[in-house]
C-alpha positions as CSV (number, residue, x, y, z in Angstrom):
1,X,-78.0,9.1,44.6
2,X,-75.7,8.9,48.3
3,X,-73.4,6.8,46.6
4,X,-72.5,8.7,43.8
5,X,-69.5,11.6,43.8
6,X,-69.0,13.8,40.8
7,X,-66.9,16.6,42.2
8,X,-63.2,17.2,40.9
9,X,-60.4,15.4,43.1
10,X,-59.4,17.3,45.8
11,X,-56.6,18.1,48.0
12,X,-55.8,15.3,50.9
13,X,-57.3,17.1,54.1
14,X,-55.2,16.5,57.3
15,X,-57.7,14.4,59.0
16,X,-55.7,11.3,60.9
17,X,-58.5,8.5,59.9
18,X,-58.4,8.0,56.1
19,X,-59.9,4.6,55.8
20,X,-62.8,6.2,53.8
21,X,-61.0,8.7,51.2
22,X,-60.7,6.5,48.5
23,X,-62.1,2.7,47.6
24,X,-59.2,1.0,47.7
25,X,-58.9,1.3,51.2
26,X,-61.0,-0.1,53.3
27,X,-62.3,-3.1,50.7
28,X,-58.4,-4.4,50.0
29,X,-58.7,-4.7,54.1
30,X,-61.0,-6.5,54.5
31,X,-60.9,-8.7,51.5
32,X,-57.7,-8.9,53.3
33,X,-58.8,-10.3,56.6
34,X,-62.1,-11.7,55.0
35,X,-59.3,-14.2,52.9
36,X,-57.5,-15.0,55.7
37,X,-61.4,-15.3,58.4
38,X,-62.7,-17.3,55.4
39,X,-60.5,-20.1,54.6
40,X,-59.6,-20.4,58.5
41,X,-63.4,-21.3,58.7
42,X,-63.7,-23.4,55.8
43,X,-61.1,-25.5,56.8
44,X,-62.9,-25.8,60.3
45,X,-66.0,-26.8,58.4
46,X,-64.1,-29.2,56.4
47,X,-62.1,-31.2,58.5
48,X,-64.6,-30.8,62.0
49,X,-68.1,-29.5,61.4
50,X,-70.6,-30.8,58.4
51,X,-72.4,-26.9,58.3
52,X,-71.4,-23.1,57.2
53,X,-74.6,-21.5,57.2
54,X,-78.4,-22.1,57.8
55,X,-78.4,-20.5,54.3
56,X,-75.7,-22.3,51.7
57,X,-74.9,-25.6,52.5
58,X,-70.8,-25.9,53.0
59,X,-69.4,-26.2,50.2
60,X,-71.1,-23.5,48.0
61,X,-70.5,-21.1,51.2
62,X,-67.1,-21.6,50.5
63,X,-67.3,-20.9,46.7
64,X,-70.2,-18.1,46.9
65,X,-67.9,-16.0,49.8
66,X,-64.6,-16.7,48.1
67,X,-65.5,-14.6,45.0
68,X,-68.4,-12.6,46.1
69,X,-67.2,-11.8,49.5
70,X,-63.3,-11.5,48.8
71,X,-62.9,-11.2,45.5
72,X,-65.2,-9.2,44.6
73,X,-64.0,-6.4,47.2
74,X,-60.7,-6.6,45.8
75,X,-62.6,-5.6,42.0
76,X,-64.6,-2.8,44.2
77,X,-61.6,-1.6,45.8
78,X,-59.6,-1.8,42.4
79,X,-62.3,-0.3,39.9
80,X,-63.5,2.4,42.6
81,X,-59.7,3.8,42.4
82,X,-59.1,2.8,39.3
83,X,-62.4,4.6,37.5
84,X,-61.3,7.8,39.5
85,X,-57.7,7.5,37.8
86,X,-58.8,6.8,34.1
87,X,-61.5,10.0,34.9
88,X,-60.0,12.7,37.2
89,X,-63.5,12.3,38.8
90,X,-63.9,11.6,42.3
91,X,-65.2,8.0,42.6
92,X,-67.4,7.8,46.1
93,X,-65.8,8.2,49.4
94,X,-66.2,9.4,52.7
95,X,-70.0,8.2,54.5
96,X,-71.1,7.1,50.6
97,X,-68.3,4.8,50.5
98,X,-68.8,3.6,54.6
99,X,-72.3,2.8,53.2
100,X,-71.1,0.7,50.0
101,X,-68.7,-1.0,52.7
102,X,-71.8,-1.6,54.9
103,X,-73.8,-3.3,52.3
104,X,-70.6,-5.7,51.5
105,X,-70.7,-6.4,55.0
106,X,-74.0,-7.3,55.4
107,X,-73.8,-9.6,52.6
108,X,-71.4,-11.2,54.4
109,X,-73.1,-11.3,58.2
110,X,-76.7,-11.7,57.1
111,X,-76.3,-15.7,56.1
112,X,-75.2,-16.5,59.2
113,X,-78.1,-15.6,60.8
114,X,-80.9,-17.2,58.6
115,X,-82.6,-18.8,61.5
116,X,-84.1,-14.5,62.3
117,X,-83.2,-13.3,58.5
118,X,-86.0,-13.9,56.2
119,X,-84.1,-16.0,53.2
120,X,-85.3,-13.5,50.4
121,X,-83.6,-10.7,53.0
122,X,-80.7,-12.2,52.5
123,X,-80.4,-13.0,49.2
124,X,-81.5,-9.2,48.3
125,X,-79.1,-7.6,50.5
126,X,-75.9,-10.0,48.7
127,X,-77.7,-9.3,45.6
128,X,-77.5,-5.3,45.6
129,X,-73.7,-5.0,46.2
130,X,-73.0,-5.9,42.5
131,X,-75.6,-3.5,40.9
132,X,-75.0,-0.3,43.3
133,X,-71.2,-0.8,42.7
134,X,-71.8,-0.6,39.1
135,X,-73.4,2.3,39.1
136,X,-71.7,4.5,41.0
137,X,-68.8,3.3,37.9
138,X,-71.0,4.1,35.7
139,X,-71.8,7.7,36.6
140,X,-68.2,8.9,36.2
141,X,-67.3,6.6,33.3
142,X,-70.5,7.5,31.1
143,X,-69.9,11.3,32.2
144,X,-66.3,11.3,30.8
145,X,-67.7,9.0,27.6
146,X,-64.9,6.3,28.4
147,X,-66.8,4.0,26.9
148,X,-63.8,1.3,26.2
149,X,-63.5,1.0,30.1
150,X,-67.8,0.1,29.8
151,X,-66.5,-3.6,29.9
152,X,-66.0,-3.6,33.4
153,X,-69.5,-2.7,33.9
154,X,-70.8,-5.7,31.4
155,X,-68.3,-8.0,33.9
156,X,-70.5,-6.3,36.8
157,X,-73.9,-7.1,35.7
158,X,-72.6,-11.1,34.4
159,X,-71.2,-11.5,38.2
160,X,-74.5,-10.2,38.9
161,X,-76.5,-12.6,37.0
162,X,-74.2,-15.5,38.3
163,X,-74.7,-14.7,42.2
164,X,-78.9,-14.6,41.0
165,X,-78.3,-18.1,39.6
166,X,-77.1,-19.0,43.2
167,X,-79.8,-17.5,45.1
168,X,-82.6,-18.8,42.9
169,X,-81.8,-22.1,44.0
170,X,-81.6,-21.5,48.0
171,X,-84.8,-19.6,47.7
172,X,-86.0,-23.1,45.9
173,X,-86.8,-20.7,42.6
174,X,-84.6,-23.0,40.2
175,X,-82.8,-26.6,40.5
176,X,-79.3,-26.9,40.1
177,X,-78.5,-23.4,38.7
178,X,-76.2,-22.1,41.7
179,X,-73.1,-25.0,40.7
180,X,-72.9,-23.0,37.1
181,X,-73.3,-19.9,38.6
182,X,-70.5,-20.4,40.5
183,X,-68.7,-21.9,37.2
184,X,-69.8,-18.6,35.4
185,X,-68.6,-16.5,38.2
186,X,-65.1,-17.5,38.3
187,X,-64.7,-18.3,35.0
188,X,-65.9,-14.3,34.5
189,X,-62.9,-13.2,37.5
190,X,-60.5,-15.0,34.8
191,X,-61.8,-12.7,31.9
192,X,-61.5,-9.8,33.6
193,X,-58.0,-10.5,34.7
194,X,-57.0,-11.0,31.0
195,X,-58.7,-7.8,30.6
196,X,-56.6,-5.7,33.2
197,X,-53.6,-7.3,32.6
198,X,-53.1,-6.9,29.3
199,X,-53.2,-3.0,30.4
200,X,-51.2,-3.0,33.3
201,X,-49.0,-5.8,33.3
202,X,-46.8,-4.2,30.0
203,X,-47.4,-0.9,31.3
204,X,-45.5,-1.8,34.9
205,X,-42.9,-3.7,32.8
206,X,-42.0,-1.1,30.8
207,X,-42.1,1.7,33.5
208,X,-40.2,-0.5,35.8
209,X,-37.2,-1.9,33.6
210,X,-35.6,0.9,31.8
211,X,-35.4,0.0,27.9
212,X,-37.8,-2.8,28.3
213,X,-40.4,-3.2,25.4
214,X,-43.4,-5.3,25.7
215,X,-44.6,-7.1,22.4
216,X,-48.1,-6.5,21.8
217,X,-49.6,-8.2,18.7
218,X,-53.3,-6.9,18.2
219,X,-54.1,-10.2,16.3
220,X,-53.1,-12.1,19.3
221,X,-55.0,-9.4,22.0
222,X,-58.3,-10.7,20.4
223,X,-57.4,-14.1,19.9
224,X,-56.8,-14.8,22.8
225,X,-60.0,-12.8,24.5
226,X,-61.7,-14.7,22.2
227,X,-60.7,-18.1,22.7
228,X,-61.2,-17.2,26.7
229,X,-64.9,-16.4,25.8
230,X,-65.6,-19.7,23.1
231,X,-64.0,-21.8,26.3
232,X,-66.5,-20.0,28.6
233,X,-69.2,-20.5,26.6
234,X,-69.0,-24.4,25.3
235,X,-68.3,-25.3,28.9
236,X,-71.0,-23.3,30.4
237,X,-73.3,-24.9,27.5
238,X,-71.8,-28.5,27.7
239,X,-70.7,-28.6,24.3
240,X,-68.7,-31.9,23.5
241,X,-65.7,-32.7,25.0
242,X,-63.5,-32.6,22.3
243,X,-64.3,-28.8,21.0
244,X,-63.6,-27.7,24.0
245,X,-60.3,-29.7,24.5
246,X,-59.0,-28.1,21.2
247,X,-60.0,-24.8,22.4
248,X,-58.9,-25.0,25.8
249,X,-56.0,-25.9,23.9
250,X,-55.8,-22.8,21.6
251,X,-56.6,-20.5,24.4
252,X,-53.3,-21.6,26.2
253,X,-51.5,-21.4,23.4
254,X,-52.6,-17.5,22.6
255,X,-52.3,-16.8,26.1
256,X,-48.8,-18.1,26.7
257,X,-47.9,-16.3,23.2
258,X,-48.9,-13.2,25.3
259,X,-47.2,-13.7,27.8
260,X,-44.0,-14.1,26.7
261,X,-44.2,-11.2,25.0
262,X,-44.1,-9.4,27.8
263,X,-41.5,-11.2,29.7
264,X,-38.7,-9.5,30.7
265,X,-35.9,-11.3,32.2
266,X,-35.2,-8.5,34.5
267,X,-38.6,-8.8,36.1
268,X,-37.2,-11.7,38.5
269,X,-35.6,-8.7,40.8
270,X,-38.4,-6.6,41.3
271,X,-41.4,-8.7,43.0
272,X,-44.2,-6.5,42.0
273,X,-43.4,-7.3,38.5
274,X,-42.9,-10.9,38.7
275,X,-45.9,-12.0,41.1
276,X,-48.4,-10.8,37.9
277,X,-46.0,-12.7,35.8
278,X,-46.8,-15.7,37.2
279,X,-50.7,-15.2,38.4
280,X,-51.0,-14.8,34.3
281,X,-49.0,-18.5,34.2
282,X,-51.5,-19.5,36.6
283,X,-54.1,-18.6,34.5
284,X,-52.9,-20.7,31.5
285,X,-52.2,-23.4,34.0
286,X,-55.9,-23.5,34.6
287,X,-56.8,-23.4,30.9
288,X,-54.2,-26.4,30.2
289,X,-55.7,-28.8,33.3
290,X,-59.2,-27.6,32.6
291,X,-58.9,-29.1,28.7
292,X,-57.6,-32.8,31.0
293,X,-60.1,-32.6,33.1
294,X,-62.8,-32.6,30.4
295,X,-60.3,-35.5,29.0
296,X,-61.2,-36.9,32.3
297,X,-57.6,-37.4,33.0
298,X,-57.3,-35.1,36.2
299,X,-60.0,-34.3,39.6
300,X,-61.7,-30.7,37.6
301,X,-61.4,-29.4,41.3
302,X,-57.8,-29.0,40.4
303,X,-58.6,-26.8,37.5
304,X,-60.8,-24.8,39.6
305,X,-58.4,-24.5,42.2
306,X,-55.4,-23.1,39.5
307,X,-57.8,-20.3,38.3
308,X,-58.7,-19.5,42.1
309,X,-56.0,-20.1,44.8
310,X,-53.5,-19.9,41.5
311,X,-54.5,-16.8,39.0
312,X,-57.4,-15.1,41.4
313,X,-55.3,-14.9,44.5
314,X,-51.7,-14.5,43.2
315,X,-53.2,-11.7,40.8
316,X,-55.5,-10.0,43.9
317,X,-52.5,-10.4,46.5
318,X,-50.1,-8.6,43.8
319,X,-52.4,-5.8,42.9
320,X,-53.4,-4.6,46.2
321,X,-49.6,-4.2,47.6
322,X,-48.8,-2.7,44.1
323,X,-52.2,-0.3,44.4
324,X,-51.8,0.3,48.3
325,X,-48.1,1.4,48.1
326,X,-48.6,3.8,45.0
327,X,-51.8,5.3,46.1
328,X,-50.4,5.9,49.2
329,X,-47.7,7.8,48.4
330,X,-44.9,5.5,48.7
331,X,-42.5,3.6,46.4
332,X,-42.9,0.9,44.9
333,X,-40.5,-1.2,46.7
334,X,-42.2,-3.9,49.1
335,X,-40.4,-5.3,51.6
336,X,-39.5,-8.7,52.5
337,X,-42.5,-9.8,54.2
338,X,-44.2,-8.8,51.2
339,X,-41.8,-11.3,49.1
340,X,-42.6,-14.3,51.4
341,X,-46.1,-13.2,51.2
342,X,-46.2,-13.7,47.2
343,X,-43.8,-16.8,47.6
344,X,-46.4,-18.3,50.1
345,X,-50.1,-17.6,47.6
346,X,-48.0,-19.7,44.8
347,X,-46.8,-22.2,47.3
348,X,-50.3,-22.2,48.3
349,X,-51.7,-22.9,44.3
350,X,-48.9,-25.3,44.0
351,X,-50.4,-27.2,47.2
352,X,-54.0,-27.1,46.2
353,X,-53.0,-28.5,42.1
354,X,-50.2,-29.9,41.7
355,X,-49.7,-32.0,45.4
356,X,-52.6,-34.0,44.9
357,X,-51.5,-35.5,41.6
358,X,-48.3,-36.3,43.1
359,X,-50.4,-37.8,46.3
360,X,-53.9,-38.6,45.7
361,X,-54.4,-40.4,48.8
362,X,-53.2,-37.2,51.0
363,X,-55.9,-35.1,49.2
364,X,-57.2,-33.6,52.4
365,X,-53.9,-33.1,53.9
366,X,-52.9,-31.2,50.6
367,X,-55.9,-29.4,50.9
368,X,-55.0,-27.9,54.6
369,X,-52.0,-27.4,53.7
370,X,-52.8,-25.0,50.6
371,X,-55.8,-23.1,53.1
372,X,-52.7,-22.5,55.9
373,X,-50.2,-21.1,53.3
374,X,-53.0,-18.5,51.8
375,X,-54.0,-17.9,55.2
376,X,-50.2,-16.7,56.0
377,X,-50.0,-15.0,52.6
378,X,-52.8,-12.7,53.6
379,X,-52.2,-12.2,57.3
380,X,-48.9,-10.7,56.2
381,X,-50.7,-8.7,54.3
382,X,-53.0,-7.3,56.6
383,X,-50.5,-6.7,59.4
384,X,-48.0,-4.9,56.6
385,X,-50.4,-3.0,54.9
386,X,-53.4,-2.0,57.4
387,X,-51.4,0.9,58.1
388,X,-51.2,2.4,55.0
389,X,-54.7,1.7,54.0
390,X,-55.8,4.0,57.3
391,X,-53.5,6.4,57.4
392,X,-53.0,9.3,54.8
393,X,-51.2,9.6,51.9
394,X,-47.4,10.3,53.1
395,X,-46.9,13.2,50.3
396,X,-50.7,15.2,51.1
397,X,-52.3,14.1,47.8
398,X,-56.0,13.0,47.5
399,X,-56.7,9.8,47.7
C-alpha cells in the first residue's frame, strides 16, 4: 500500500521544506487554521446566514467538522508521530503522507460543493480518512506486536462507525442516527484522552519537576476507564436517568482521585504541565454537568461544550505546542504568546459553560464570545508554530 512506510528512521536530510517528514506536521497546521476557519464560519452561520452546506444542515456541520475535520487531524498528527516513537518504525511521510493530508482535505472541501458532488461521493471520501489512517498504524504496531497500543486502533474504527451513523442519515439510509453519532464521537475523543493521559501526563510531571512522583493506583486506572465506558454506554442506550446520575457521579469522583494524584504544586510555573492539568479538570467538569443535565437542572449543550471547547481543545492546543517543540528539536519552554494562548482556550470553555448559567438571557452573546477567544487561541498558534512545523528539525534528527 502508498501509504504505508516500514523502513527504519532515518537521518534528517537537509532539504528546506519539511512539512511532509513526519505526521505531526502538516495535520497540527491545519487542524490549526481549520480551528480557527471553522469557528469564524460557524459563528457567521450562526448569527447571519441559516446554511453551512448543501450537505449537513448547520448545526451538525459544526459538530461533524469540529471532531472529524479538527480533531481528528490533531489524533492523526498525534498517533502518526506517536506510533513511530513507541516503534522505531518510520510511520508514513513524504508523498504517502501529502496523500493522507489530501484525503483529510477533501473531506473537508467536497461538502461544500454538493450541488456537482454526488452525495454518496462525499460521504465516501469523509468516510475513508478514519480507516486508511488506521491502517497505516496498524502496519507498524502489529509488526512490532505492541499490542497494548491496539486501543487506539479500536478508538479508530468506533470514530469510524460514528461518522457512518452521520452519513446514513444525509444519504436518507437511517432516521435520526447522525445526533448519537455525534454523541458517540465525542464522547469516544474523551476516552481516548483518559487513555493518553494517564501515559503522558505523569510521565511530563515527573520528567519536568525534579523529585516529583506521580500516584498511580491500578485499582483506580480501571475504575475510572470503566466508569467512563458504563457512562458512555447507558447514555448512548438511554438507560434511566438516575443510573446514570450515580455513575456520572462515580466517574468524577475516580477521575478527580486521578488527578490529584498527579498534581504537583510546582506544575503552576511551567505551562506545558499545567494546561493538561486542567483540560483533565475539564474533563471531570463535563462528567459532573453532564450527570445535572440528565437531572434536567442545566442546558446539556453546556456539558457538551465542557468536553469540547473545555477538555478536547485545551487538551489538543496543549499537546501540539508540547509535540511541535520536542519533535522539532527545541526545548520545551513556550513562550508568552503561547501562555495567553492556553489562558485564552480556558477563557474560551469558561465562556461557552459557565457564562450562560450566570446569564441565560445573553446565551448568544456568550456563545460569540467563547468562538472569538478559541479563534485567538489558535491563531496564535498558527502564526507561532507554522514555522516549526515546516522547517527542519534545528539539531538534524529525523522527524
Amino acid at each position: 500500500m502508498v501509504l504505508l512506510n516500514m523502513n527504519p528512521i532515518e537521518p534528517q536530510s537537509s532539504r528546506r521544506l519539511a512539512l511532509f517528514d513526519l505526521g505531526f506536521r502538516p495535520f497540527f497546521l491545519l487542524a490549526g487554521i481549520s480551528a480557527v476557519l471553522l469557528v469564524l464560519f460557524w459563528l457567521y452561520v450562526y448569527t447571519r446566514s441559516p446554511l453551512a452546506s448543501a450537505y449537513y444542515p448547520a448545526v451538525l456541520w459544526h459538530s461533524h467538522e469540529m471532531i472529524f475535520a479538527y480533531t481528528v487531524a490533531v489524533v492523526a498528527g498525534f498517533l502518526l508521530t506517536a506510533v513511530r516513537n513507541w516503534t522505531g518504525l518510520q510511520t508514513t511521510r513524504g508523498t504517502p503522507l501529502a496523500a493522507l493530508v489530501a484525503l483529510w482535505l477533501a473531506g473537508r472541501i467536497a461538502p461544500l460543493f454538493a450541488v456537482v458532488v454526488p452525495n454518496w461521493m462525499i460521504a465516501a471520501v469523509d468516510l475513508a480518512f478514519l480507516p486508511v489512517l488506521a491502517v497505516v498504524l496498524a502496519v507498524p504496531l502489529l509488526r512490532k506486536r505492541q499490542t497494548h497500543n491496539l486501543v487506539f486502533l479500536f478508538v479508530l474504527a468506533a470514530l469510524s462507525l460514528a461518522n457512518v451513523m452521520i452519513h446514513a442519515q444525509m444519504l436518507g439510509l437511517t432516521e435520526a442516527t447522525a445526533a448519537p453519532g455525534i454523541t458517540l464521537a465525542v464522547y469516544l475523543i474523551v476516552f481516548l484522552i483518559t487513555v493518553v493521559a494517564g501515559r503522558v501526563i505523569p510521565f511530563f510531571t515527573e520528567t519536568a519537576i525534579p523529585g516529583a512522583a506521580s500516584r498511580k493506583w491500578q485499582a483506580l486506572e480501571y475504575a475510572s476507564l470503566a466508569g467512563l465506558l458504563l457512562l458512555i454506554l447507558l447514555d448512548l442506550l438511554g438507560a434511566v436517568p438516575t443510573i446514570i446520575i450515580l455513575v456520572a457521579v462515580f466517574t468524577a469522583i475516580a477521575h478527580s482521585a486521578r488527578l490529584l494524584g498527579w498534581y504537583q504544586p510546582a506544575i503552576w510555573s511551567l505551562p506545558l504541565l499545567w494546561v493538561l492539568h486542567l483540560a483533565y479538570a475539564w474533563l471531570i467538569v463535563g462528567i459532573i454537568l453532564k450527570a445535572m443535565a440528565v437531572a434536567e437542572l442545566i442546558n446539556p449543550m453546556l456539558a457538551v461544550h465542557a468536553f469540547t471547547t473545555g477538555a478536547i481543545g485545551t487538551m489538543t492546543l496543549g499537546m501540539m505546542a508540547r509535540v511541535t517543540l520536542g519533535h522539532t528539536g527545541r526545548e520545551l519552554r513556550p513562550g508568552a504568546a503561547t501562555h495567553w494562548a492556553f489562558i485564552l482556550i480556558s477563557l474560551a470553555g469558561v465562556s461557552r459553560v459557565f457564562l450562560p448559567l450566570l446569564f441565560p438571557g445573553r446565551y448568544v452573546e456568550c456563545m460569540v464570545l467563547a468562538g472569538l477567544l478559541w479563534c485567538l487561541a489558535f491563531t496564535i498558534f498558527v502564526f507561532s508554530y507554522a514555522g516549526f512545523l515546516i522547517r527542519p528539525r534545528i539539531d538534524g534528527k529525523p522527524g
